[in-house]
C-alpha positions as CSV (number, residue, x, y, z in Angstrom):
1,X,26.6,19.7,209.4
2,X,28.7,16.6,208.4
3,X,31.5,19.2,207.5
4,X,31.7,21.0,210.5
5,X,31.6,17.5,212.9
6,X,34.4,16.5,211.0
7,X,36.4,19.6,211.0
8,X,35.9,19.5,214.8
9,X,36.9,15.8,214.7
10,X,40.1,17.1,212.7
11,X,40.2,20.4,215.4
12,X,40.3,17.6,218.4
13,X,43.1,15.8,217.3
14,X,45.5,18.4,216.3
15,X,45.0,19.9,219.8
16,X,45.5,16.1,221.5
17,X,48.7,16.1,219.2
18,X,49.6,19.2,220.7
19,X,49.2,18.0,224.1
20,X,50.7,15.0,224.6
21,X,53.7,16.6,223.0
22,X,53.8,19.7,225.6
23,X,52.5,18.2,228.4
24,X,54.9,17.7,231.4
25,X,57.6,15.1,231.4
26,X,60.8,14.6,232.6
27,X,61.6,13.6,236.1
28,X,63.6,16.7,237.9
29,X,61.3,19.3,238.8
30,X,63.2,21.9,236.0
31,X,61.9,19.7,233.6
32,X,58.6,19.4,234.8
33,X,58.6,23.1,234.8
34,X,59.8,23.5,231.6
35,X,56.9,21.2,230.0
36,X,54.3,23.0,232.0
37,X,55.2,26.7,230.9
38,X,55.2,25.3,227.8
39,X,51.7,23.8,228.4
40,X,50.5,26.9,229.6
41,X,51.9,29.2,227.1
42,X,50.0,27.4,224.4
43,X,46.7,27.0,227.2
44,X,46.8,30.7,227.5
45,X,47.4,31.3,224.2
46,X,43.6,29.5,222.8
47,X,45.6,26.8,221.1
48,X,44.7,24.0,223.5
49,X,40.7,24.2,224.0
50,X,40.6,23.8,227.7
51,X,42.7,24.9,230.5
52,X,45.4,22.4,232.1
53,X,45.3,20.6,235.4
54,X,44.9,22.5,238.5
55,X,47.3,22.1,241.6
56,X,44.1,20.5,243.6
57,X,43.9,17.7,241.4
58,X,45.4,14.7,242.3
59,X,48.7,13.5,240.7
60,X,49.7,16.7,239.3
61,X,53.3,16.1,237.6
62,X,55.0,19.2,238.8
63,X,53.9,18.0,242.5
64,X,54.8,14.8,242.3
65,X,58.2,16.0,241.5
66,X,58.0,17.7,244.5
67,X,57.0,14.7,246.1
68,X,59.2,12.3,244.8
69,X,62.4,14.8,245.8
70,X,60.9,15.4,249.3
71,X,60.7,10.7,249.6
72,X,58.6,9.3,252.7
73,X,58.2,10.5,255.7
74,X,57.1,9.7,259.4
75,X,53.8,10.0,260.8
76,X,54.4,10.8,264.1
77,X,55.7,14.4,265.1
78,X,57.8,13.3,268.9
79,X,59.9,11.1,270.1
80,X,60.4,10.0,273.8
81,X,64.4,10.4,274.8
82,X,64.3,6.5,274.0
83,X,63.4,7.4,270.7
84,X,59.5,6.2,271.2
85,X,57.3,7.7,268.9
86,X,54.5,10.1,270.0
87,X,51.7,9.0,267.1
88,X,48.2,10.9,268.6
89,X,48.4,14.5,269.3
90,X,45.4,16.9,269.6
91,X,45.2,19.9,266.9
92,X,45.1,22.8,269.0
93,X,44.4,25.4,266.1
94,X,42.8,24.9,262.7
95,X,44.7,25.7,259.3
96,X,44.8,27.7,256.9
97,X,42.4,29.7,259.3
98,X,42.3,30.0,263.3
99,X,39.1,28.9,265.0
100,X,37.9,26.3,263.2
101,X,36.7,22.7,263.9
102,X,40.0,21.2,265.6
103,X,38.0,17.8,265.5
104,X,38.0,18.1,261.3
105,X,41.2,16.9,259.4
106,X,42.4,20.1,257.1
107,X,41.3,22.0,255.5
108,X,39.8,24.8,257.3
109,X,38.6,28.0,255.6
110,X,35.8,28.4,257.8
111,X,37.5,29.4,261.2
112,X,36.3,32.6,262.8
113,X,40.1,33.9,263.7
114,X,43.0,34.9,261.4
115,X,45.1,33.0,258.8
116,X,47.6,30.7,259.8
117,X,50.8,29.8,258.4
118,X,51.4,26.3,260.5
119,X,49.5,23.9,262.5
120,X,49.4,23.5,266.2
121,X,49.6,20.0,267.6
122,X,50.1,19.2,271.5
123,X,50.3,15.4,272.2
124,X,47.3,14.4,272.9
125,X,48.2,11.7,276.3
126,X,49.6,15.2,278.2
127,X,53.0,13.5,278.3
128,X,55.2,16.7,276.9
129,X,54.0,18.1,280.8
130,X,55.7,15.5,282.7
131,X,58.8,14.3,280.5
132,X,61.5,15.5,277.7
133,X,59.8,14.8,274.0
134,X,61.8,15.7,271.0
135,X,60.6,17.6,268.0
136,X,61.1,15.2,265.2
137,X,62.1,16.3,261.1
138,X,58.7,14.5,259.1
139,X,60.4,14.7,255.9
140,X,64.7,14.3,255.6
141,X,66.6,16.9,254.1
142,X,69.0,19.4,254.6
143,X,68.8,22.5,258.0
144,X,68.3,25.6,256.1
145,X,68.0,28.1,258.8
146,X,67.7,27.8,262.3
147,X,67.1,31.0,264.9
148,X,65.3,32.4,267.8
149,X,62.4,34.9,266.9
150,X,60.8,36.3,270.4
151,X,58.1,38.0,269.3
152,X,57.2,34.7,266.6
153,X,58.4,31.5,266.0
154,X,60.7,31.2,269.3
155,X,63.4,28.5,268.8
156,X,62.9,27.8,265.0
157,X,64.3,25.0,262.3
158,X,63.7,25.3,258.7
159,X,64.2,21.9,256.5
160,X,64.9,21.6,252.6
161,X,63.3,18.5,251.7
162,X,64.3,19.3,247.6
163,X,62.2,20.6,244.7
164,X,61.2,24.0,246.1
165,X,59.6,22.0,249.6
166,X,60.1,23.2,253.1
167,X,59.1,22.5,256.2
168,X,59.3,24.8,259.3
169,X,59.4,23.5,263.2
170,X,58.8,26.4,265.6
171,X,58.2,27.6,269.3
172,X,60.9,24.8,270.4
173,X,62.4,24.9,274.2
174,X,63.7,26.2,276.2
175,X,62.0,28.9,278.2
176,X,58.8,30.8,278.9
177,X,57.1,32.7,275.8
178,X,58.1,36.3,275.0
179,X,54.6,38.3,274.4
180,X,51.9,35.4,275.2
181,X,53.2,34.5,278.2
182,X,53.0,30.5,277.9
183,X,54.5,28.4,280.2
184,X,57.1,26.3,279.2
185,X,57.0,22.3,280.8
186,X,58.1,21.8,284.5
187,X,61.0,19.4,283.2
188,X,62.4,22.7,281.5
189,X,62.4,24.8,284.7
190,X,65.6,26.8,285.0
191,X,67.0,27.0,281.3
192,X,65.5,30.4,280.6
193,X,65.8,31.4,277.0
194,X,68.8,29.4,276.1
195,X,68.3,26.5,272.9
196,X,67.3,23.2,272.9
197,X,68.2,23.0,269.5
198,X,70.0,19.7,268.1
199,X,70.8,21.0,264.4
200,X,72.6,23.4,263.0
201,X,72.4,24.7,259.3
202,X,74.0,22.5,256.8
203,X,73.3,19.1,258.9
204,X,71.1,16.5,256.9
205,X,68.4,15.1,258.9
206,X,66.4,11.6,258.3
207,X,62.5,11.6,258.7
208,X,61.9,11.3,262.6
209,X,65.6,12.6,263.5
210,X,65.4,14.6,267.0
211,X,65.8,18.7,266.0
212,X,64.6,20.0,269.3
213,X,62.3,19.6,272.4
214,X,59.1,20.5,272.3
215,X,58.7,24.1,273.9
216,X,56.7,27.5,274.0
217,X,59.6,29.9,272.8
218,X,58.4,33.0,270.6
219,X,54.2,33.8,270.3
220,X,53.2,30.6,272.3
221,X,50.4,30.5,275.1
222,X,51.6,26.9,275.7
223,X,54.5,23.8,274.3
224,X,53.2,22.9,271.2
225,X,54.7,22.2,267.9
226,X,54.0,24.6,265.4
227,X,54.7,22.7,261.4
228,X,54.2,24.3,258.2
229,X,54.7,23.1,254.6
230,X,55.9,25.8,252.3
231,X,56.0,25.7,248.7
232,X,58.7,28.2,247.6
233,X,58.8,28.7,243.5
234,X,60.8,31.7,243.4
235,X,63.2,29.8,246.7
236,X,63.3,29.9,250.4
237,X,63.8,33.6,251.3
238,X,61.6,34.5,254.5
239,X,62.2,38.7,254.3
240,X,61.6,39.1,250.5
241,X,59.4,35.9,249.3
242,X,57.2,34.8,252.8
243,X,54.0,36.6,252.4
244,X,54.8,37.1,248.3
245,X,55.8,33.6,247.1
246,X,55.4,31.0,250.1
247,X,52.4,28.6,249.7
248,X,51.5,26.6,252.8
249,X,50.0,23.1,253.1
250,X,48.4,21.5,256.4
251,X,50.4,18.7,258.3
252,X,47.0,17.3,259.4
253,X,46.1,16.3,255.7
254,X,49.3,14.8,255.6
255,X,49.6,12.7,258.9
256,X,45.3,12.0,259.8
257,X,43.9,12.6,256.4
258,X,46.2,10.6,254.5
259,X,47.1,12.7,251.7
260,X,50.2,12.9,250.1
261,X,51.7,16.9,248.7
262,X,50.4,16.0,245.3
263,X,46.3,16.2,246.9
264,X,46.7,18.5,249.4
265,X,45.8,22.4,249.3
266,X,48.5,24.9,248.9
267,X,47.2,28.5,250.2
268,X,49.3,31.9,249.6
269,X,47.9,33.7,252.6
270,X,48.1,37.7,253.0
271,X,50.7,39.4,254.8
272,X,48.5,40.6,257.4
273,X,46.6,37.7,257.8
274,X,43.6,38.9,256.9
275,X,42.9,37.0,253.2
276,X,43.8,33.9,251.1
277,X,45.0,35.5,248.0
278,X,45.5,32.1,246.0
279,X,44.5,28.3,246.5
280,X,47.7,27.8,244.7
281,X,47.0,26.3,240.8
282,X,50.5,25.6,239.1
283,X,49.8,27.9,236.0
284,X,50.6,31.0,238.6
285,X,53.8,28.8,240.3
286,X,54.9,27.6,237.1
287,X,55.1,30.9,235.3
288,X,56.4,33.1,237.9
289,X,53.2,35.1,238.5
290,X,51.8,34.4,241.8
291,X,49.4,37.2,243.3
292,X,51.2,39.5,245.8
């Protein structure tokens, strides 16, 4: 008995050994990956006795790379045209799933509609109705993409905040929605479908820079702003990688629960809608093999 504690004693700290020299380190996020599919190659493998961190955990290394690239941000999501920020808003649909508890600060798995990609949020005084609010960039980075999508996101700008993080502003002015029929805010009359876009691809934005007004362009049965975070391992790539490789956070843990991207959720959501196929742990984004 003696001999076996001790050779488990002896087991222990070989496999700490092992550890600590595998584990993460580095500060770029290649290096962080490197370290972790080395981590997870000897996890996998039965060397190491226990499996790694998961992505829920808090401080996760290869998130906090991606946290640490992506820097602050603002917690308010509009500014008035003197540059007054909009701070409350109301959450008008739940994430990752539809029909929810809007009261409830993500997450939401319980809803009793379809997955979501983004958050809705409508300020919550009423005063996008009655004067021009701006769509503001949360995080600074670089415009990615911009576009008008009819049928989805309307008047659209995608941001590159660094490390594989993205965030996506949607349903901006001008103009009445395409299939849900919202209607777009008085002060907007007479611009039909034409952009209130401020950015173009290429153009590096600060955290609360003006990208837009606030609108009901694209599937929109009101103005709202539509925000998702996206995770992209494999890079930004909406035809090929969206419903494949895209892992989407909620804004709401972010801006009312306090949480920072290394303690939120990250959810790869079926192309249909219909399923969560992953609650996102590292070993799958880290090694290339995230569920399709």
């Amino acid at each position: 008995m003696v001999f076996k504690r001790a050779l488990w004693a002896v087991f222990a700290l070989v496999a700490m050994v092992v550890y600590f020299t595998v584990m993460p380190t580095g500060t770029s996020a290649s290096e962080v990956l490197t370290g972790y599919q080395s981590t997870l190659s000897l996890t996998q493998s039965g060397t190491l006795p226990y499996q790694f961190m998961n992505v829920i955990e808090a401080e996760d290394p290869l998130l906090i790379a991606v946290e640490e690239s992506a820097g602050s941000h603002v917690n308010y999501v509009w500014v008035r045209e003197d540059g007054t920020p909009v701070e409350e808003y109301t959450k008008t649909s739940t994430f990752p799933k539809r029909g929810g508890d809007t009261s409830k600060v993500e997450d939401n798995t319980a809803g009793s509609g379809s997955y979501h990609m983004g958050t809705d949020l409508v300020p919550a005084d009423g005063s996008h109705k009655t004067e021009p609010l701006y769509q503001v960039a949360i995080w600074g980075g670089t415009v990615v993409a911009t576009g008008y999508d009819p049928t989805g996101w309307g008047h659209y700008v995608v941001i590159d905040h660094g490390s594989n993080f993205y965030t996506r502003y949607a349903h901006m002015g001008y103009g009445n929605a395409g299939a849900y029929g919202g209607v777009a805010p008085s002060w907007q009359a007479g611009k039909g479908q034409t952009s209130s876009l401020l950015v173009k691809v290429g153009d590096v934005v600060n955290p609360g820079d003006k990208l837009g007004y606030i609108g009901t362009t694209g599937s929109s049965t009101g103005a709202h702003a539509h925000v998702e975070l996206i995770l992209c391992p494999e890079g930004f790539n909406d035809g090929a990688n969206r419903f494949l490789k895209y892992y989407y956070g909620g804004i709401d843990d972010v801006l009312r629960g306090g949480k920072s991207l290394s303690e939120i959720t990250w959810y790869q959501i079926k192309g249909d809608k219909s399923s969560i196929t992953d609650m996102a742990d590292w070993g799958s984004l880290a090694t290339g093999e995230a569920p399709s």
